[in-house]
DRENPA-3360 file (N, C-alpha, C; in nm, 2 decimals, always signed):
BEGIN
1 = XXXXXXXX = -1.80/-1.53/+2.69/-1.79/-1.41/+2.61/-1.84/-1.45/+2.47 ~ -1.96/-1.36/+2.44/-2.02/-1.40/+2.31/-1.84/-1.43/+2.15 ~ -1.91/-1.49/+2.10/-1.83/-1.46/+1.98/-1.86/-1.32/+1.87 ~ -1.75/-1.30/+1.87/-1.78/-1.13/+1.72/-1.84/-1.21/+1.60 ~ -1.92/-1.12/+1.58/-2.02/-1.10/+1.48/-1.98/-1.08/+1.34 ~ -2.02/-1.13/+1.23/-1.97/-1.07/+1.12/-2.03/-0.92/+1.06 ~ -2.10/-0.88/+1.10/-2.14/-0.73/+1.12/-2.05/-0.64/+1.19 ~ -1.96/-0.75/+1.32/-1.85/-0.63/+1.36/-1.75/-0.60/+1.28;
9 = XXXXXXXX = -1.70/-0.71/+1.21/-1.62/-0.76/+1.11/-1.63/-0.63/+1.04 ~ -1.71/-0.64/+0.97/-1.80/-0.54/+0.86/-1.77/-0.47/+0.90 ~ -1.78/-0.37/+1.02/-1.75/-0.25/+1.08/-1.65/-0.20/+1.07 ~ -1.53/-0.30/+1.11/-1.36/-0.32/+1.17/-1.34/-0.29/+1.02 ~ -1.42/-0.38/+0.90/-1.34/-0.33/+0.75/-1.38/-0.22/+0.70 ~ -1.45/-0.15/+0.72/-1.52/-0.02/+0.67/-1.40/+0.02/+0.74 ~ -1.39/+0.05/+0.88/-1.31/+0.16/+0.95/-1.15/+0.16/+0.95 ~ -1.11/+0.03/+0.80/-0.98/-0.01/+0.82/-0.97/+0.02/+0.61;
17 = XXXXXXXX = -1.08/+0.07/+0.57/-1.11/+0.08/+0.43/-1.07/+0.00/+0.32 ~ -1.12/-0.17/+0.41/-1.12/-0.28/+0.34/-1.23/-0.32/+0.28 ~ -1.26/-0.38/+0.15/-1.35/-0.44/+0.09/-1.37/-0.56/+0.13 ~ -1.48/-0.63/+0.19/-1.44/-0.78/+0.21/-1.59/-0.81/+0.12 ~ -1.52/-0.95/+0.10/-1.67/-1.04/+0.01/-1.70/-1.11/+0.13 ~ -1.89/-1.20/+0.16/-1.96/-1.20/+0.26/-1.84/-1.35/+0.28 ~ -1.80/-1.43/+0.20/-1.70/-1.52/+0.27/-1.62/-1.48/+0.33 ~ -1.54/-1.37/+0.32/-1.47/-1.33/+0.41/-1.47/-1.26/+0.53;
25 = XXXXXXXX = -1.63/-1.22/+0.53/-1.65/-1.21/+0.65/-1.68/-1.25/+0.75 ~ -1.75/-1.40/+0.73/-1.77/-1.53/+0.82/-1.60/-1.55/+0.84 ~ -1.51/-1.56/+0.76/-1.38/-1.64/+0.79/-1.30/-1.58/+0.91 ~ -1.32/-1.44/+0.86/-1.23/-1.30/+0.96/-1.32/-1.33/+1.07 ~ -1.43/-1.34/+1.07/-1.52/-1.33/+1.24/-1.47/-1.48/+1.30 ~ -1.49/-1.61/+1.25/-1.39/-1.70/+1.31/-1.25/-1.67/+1.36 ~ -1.20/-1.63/+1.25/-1.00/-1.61/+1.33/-0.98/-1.50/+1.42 ~ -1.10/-1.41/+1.39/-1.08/-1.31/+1.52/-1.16/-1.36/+1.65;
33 = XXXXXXXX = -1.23/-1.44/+1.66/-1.27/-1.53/+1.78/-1.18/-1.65/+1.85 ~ -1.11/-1.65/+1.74/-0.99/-1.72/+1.82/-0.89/-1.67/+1.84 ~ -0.88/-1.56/+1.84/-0.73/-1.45/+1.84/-0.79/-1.37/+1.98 ~ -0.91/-1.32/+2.00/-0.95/-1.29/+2.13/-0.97/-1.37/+2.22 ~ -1.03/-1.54/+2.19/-1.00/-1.59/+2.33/-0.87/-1.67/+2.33 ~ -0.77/-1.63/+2.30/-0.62/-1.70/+2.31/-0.60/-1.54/+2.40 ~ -0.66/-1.45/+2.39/-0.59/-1.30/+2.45/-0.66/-1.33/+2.61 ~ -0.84/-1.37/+2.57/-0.86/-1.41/+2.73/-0.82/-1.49/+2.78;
41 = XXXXXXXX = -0.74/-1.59/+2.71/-0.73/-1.71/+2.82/-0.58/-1.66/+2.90 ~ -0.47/-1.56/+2.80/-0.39/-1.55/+2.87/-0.36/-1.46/+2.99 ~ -0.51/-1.33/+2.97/-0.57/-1.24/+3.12/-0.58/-1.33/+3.19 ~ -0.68/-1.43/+3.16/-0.72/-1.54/+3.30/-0.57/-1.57/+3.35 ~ -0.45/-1.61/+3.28/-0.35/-1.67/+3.36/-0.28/-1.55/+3.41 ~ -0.26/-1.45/+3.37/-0.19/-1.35/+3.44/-0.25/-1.32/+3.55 ~ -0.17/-1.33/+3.70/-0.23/-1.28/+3.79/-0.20/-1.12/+3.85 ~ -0.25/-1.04/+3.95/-0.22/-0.98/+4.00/-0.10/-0.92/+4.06;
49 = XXXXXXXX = -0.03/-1.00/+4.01/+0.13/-0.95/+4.07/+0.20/-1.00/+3.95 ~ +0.15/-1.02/+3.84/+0.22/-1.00/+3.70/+0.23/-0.82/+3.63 ~ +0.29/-0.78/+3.64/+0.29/-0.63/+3.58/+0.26/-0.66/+3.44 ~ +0.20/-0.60/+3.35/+0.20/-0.58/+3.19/+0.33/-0.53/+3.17 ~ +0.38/-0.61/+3.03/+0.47/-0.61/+3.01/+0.45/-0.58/+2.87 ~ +0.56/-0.52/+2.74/+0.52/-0.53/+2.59/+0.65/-0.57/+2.58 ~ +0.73/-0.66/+2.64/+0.83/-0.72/+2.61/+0.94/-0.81/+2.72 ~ +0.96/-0.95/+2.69/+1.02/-1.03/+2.78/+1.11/-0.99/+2.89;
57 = XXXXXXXX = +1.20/-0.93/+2.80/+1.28/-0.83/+2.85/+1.34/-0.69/+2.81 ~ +1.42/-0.66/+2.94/+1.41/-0.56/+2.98/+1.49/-0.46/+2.81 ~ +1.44/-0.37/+2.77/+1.52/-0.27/+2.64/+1.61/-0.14/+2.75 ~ +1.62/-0.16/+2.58/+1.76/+0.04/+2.67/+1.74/+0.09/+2.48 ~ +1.69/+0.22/+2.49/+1.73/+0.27/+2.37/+1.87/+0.31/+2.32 ~ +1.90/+0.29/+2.21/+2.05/+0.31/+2.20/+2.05/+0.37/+2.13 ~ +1.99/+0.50/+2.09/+2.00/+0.59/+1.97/+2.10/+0.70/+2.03 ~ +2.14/+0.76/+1.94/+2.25/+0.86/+1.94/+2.19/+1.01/+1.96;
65 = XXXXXXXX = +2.28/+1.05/+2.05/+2.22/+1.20/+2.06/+2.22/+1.27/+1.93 ~ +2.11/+1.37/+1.91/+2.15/+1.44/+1.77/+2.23/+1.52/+1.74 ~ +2.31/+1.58/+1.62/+2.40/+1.67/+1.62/+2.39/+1.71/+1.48 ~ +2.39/+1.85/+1.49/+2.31/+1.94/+1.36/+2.46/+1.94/+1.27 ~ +2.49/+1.88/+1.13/+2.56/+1.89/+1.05/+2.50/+1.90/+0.91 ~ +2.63/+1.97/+0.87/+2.57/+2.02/+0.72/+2.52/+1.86/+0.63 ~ +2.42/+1.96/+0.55/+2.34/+1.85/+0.49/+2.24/+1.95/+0.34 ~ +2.17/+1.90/+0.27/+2.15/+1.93/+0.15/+2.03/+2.04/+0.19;
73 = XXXXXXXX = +2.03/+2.12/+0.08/+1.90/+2.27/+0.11/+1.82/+2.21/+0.05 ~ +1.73/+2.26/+0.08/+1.55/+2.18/+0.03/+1.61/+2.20/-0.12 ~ +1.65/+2.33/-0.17/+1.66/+2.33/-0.35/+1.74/+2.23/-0.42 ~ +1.84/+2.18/-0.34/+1.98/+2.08/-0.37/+1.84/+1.93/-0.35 ~ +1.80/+1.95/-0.29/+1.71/+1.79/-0.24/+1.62/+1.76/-0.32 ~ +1.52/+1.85/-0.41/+1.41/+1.87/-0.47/+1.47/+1.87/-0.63 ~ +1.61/+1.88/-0.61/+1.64/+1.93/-0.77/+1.64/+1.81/-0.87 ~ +1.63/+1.69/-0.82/+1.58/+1.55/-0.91/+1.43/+1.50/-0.91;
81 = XXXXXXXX = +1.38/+1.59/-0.84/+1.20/+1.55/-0.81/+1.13/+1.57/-0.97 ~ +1.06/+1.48/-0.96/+0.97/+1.53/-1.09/+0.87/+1.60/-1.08 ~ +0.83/+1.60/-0.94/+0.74/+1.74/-0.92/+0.76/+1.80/-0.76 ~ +0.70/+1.90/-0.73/+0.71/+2.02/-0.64/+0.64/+2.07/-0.63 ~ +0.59/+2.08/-0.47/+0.49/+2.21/-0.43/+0.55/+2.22/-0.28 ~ +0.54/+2.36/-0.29/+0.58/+2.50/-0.16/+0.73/+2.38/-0.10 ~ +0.82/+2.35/-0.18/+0.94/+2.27/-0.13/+0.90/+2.19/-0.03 ~ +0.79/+2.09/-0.09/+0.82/+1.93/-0.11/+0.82/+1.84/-0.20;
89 = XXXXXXXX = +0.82/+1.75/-0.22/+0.82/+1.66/-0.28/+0.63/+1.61/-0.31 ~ +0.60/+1.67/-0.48/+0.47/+1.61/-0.45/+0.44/+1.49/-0.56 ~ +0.39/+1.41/-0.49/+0.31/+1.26/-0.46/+0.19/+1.25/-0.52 ~ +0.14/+1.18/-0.62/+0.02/+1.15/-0.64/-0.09/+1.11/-0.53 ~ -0.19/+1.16/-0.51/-0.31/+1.13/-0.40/-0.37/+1.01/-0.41 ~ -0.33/+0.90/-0.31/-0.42/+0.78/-0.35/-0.52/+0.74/-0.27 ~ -0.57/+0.82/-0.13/-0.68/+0.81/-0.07/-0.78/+0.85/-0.14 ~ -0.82/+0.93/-0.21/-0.92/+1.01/-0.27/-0.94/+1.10/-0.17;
97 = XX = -0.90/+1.14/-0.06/-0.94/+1.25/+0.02/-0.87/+1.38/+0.04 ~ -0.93/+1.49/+0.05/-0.86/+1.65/+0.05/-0.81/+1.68/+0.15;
% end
């Protein structure tokens, strides 16, 4: 399997809206060539009658069923905000996007 490219690199940080300098793009295309073949070598060991798994063992969710109790009105919640629009809470914009 070829090694990634520092142009994919490039790609991956555009589309992750990272700035990288050209050293850091040689560095990230190294550790990401070793982070994908540590991923193939461990496909090659898994066989066929290994199921995918995203955890050793087996979970149980333990969350509680919900139950609607009184709780604060948007006006009671908002009433320490330092600002407001149409009852929420508004946030300075730090994507630059609309």
């Amino acid at each position: 399997m070829p090694g990634i490219t520092r142009e994919e690199v490039a790609h991956l940080a555009r589309l992750s809206r990272l700035e990288l300098q050209a050293e850091e793009l040689d560095h990230f295309a190294e550790q990401l060539d070793v982070i994908i073949g540590a991923v193939a070598r461990v496909s090659e060991v898994a066989g066929q009658d290994v199921p995918p798994t995203s955890h050793p063992l087996p979970l149980t969710n333990v969350m509680r069923a919900d139950v609607v109790r009184p709780s604060l009105t948007p006006e009671q919640a908002l009433a320490g905000a330092p600002a407001v629009e149409e009852q929420r809470f508004r946030v300075p914009q730090i994507l630059g996007e609309d």
